[in-house]
N, C-alpha and C positions, 0 to 999 in steps of 0.2 A: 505451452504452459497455461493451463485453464486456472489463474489464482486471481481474484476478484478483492479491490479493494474497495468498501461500502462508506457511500458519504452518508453522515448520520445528523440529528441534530433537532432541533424543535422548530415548530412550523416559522418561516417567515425571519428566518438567518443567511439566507444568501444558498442553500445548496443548490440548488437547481440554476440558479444563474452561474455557482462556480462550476455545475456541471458542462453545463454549454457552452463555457469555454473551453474548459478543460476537452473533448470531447467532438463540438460543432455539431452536435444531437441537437435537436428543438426541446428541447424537454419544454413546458409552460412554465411562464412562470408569472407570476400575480403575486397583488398584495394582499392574498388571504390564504389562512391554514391547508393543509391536504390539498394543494395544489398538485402534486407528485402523486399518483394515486398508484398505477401500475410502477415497479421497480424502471427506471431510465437503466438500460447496459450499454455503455459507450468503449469501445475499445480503441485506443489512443495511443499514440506512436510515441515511445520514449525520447525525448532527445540527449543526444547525446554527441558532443563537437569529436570525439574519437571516429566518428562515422565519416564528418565531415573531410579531416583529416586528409585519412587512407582514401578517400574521393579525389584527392588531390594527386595522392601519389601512385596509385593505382589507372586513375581515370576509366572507370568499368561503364560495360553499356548500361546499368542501373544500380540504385543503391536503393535495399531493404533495411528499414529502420526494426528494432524489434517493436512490440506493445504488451499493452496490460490492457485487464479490462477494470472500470469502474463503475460501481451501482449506486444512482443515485436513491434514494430512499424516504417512502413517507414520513413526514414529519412525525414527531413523538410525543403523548403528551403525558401530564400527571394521568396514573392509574394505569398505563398503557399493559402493565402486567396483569391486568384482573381484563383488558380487553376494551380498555378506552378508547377515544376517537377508532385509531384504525391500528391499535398496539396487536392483536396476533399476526396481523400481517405482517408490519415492520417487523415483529419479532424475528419471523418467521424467513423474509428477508434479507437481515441481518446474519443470521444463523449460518446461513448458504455461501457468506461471505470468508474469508482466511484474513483481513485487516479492516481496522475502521479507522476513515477521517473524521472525526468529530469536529464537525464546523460551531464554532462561537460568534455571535454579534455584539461584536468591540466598536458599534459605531453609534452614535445618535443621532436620530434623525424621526422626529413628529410625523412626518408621512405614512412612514409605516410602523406596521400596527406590529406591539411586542406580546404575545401571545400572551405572559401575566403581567403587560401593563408596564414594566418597565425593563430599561436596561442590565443585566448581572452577568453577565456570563459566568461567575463560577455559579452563581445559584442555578446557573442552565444546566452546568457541566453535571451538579448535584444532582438535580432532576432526571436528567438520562440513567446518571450511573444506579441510581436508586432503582429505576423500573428493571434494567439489565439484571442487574443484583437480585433483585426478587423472584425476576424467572431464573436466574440461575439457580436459586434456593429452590424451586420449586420440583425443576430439572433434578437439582441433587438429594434430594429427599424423596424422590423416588426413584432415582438407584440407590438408595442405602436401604429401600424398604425390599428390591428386589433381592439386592447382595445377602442382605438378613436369611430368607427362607433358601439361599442356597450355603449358608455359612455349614452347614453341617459337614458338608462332604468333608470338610478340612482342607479346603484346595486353599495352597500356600498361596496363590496369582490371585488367587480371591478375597482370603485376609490382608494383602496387601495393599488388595484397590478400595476394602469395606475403609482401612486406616487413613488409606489418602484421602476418601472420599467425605467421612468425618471431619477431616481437618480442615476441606472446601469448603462445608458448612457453617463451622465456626467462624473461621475468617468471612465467611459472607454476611454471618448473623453481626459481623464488629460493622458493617456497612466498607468492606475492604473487598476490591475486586478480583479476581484470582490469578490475575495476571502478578499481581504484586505478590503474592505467595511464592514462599520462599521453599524449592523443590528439589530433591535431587534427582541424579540424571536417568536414573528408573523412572522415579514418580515425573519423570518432565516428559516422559513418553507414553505416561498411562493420562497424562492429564489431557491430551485429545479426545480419549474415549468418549468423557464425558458431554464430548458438543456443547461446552462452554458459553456464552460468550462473552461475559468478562474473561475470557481467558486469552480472546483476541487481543495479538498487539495495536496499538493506538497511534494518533498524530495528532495532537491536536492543531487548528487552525481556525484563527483571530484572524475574524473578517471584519477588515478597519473602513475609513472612509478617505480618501484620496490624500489629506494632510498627515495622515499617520500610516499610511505604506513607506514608508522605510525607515521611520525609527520606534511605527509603534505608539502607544498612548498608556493612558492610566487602567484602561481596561485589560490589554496586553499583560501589562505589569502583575495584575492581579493573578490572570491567568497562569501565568508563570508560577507566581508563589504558590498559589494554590497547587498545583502538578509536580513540584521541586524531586516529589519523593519518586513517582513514578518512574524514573527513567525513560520519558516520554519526549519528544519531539515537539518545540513549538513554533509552526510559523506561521507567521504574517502578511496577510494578501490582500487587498484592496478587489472582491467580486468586482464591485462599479466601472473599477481599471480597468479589469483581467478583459471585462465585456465590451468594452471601450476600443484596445487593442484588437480584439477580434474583428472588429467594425473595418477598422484598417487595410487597405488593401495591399500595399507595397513593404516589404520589411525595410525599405529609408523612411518609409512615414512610421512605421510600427518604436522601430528606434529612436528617431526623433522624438515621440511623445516619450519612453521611457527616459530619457535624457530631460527633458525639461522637471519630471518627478524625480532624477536625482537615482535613477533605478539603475543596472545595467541587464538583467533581462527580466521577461515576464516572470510574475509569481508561478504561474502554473509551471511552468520549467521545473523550478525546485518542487513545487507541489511534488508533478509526475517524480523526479528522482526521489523522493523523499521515498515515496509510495512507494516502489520501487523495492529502495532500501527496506524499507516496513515489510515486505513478504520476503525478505532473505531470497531477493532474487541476483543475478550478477548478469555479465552478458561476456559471452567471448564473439569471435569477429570471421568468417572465412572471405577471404581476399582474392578475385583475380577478372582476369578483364570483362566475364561477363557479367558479373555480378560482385559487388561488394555488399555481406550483410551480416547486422547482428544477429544473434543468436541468446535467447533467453534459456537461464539452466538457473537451478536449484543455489544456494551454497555447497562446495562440498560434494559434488556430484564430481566421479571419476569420469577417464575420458571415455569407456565405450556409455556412458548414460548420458554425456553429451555428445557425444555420433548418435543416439536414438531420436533426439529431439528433431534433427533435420531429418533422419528417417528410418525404422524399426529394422532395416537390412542391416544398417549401416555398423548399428549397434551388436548386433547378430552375430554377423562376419568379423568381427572390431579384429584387427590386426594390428596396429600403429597408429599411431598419432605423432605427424609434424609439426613440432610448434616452435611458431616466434612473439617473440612479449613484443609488446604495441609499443613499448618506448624503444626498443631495440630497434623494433620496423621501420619505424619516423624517424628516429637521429639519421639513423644509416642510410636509409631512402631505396631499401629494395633486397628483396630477398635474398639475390645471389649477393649484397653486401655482407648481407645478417649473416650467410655460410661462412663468408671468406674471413667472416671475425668470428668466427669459433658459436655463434650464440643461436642459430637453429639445431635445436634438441628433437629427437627420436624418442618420445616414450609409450610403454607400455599399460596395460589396462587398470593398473593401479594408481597411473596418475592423477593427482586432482586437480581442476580445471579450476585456471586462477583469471579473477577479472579483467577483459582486456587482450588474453592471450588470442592471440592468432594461429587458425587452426586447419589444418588438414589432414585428413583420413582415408586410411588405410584398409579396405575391407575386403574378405569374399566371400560371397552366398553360394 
């Protein structure tokens, strides 16, 4: 699964330190603007205690974690739509992505320097969404100019996307991102065309300073109120922590420190799952003694399109799929339990592949 979630943000907000945790990439990181200059791609191991688990019950000679990749990304600044600081880049970077972390600086601190001078984060969060918004305007006003000189033919597929396409514009022209437009389930499948990217889902994430990793401050707060409508994701992580942790070398010292902040695991944990969730990704699990490993799929992907993922035969050939649910597996403690209680299921190509399930397959090429 090649789906990239893109950390975003204005210069000198913590991405690049939350990428190096997140990640263990070097990316630099300084206290000055365009630090980030090429896109950072760190591909990073989900965790996930279900993995841990079946390690336990299984005992396999290894265990494969699934991953995502994440991009960390030039800073942004005013103007970045007409090609400011280093705006077609990031643009352009951005673009490539299928989710964004919108990193915020929820913290104070004289040292470092706030690219306008002082601390806001929702005036930050405004500033991005403003430049995104205007290349999105710019992006969709010329496909309405192209859709125009082909309106003639009378293609039905064509007045429908000139209608959708109109309507992107307006909502953009209100300063409203088009993720928040309100679509039906035609128009939610013509709305990729357009390579968006306000159209990308979002998370935001309020990077605090050590006293306000876990309940949060007045910055926090604002952030929240500000996003209430979005249906948006907010959480909050302490970079200085995250980086801190990493430093660590034993996970009884790693723990230890999140225990004295009151924590019980790393922010990036949630980070990574949030992200996760953000690209409508899931994981099922194949189990046996040589291997025990996740497996990243879509939402909603049937069983021979997750047989393809581990390999294009597999998919090909797809005859059956053996499945046991993961809570079935653990209560019970082992396969031939799972038979002997009725709850290892047989299905076919139509199944869909639910979070978690435990999977074997059936093929022939």
């Amino acid at each position: 699964m090649a789906l990239k979630c893109g950390i975003v943000g204005l210069p000198n907000v913590g991405k690049s330190t939350l990428f190096n945790c997140l990640s263990n990439a070097k990316a630099q990181s300084a206290n000055f603007p365009f630090c980030t200059i090429e896109p950072n791609v760190g591909t990073i191991s989900v965790p996930d205690p279900r993995l841990e688990k079946l390690e336990t019950l299984v005992n396999p000679e290894r265990v494969v974690p699934t991953t995502m990749e994440i991009v960390d990304i030039a800073g942004l600044v005013k103007g970045a739509s007409k090609g400011e600081g280093l705006g077609n880049q990031f643009l352009a970077n951005i673009r490539e992505t299928d989710a964004i972390i919108h990193v915020l600086r929820c913290f104070d601190d004289g040292n470092i320097i706030h690219v306008d001078g002082s601390v806001n984060p929702v005036r930050d969060k405004e500033v991005i969404d403003i430049e995104l918004q205007l290349k999105d305007l710019e992006t969709i006003e010329k496909r309405i100019a192209t859709i125009s000189r082909m309106l003639k033919s009378g293609d039905k597929e064509l007045v429908r996307e000139n209608e959708l396409a109109l309507r992107i514009k307006a909502h953009l022209e209100q300063g409203k991102s088009v993720r928040s437009l309100e679509t039906d389930e035609k128009e939610a499948e013509l709305v990729p065309k357009f390579q968006l990217i306000t159209s990308k889902p979002v998370l935001y994430l309020c990077n605090v300073d050590e006293a306000s990793a876990k309940n949060g401050n007045k910055y926090v707060d604002q952030v929240k109120e500000a996003v209430k409508d979005e249906q948006a994701e907010v959480l909050v992580i302490g970079a200085k922590i995250e980086a801190d942790i990493t430093e660590l070398e034993t996970y009884e010292e790693r723990q230890m420190f999140l225990e004295e902040l009151g924590l019980e695991e790393p922010g990036v944990n949630r980070l990574i799952r949030s992200a996760y969730a953000l690209l409508k990704l899931q994981t099922y699990f194949t189990a046996g003694v040589k291997e025990v490993r996740a497996w990243t799929i879509t939402r909603g992907m049937t069983a021979p399109q997750a047989a393809g993922v581990i390999h294009t035969d597999f998919e090909k050939g797809f005859i059956r799929a053996e499945v046991m649910k993961y809570d079935d597996y653990t209560t019970l403690g082992s396969e031939s339990a799972v038979k002997d209680a009725g709850k290892f299921k047989v299905e076919g190509k139509e199944y869909v592949v639910q979070d978690g399930d435990i999977m074997h397959f059936r093929f022939n090429v």
